[in-house]
N, C-alpha and C positions, 0 to 999 in steps of 0.2 A: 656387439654393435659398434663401427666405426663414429668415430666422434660428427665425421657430418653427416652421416645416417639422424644420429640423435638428434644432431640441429634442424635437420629440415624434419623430423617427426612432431619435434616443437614447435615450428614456425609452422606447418600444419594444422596443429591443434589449435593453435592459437589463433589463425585465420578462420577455423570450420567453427570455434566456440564464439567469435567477431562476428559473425555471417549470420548465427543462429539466434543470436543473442537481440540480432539488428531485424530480422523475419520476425521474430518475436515482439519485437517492441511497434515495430507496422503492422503486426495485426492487433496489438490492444489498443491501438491508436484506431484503426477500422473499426475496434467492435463498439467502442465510444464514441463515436460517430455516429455510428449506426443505431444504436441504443444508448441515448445519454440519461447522463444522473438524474434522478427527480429533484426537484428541491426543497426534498423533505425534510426540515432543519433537525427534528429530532425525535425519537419515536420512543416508544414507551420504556424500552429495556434500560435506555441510555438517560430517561428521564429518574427510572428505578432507583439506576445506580448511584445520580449527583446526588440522590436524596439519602440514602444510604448513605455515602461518604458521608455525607453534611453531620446526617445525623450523628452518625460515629464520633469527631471531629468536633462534634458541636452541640455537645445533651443539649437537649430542651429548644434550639433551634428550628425553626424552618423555612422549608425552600418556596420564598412565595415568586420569584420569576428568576427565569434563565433566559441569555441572550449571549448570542453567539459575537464575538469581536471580530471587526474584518479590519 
């Protein structure tokens, strides 16, 4: 393969992975549009977990409130 074979093979790929990458990022931008987030602050698994860590971290401790920092 001739040296500007290989360069335009590259500048190819490199435009078709830009292209797909940019299609890709407009449709999860549609489908969250379409279907947005609930604004479910925290659900059980992820409530499990802080308390598990704590505990671990923290014999005899407990998790009496969690709040999210914005």
């Amino acid at each position: 393969m001739n040296s500007p074979e290989l360069l335009s093979v590259c500048i190819a790929a490199f435009v078709g992975v830009f292209l797909l990458l940019g299609i890709l990022a407009a449709l999860m931008r549609l489908i969250l549009t379409i279907f947005p987030e609930k604004a479910k602050l925290f659900d059980h698994a992820i409530l499990a977990a802080i308390s598990t860590v704590a505990a671990a971290n923290y014999p005899g401790a407990k998790v009496t409130k969690i709040e999210e920092i914005k």
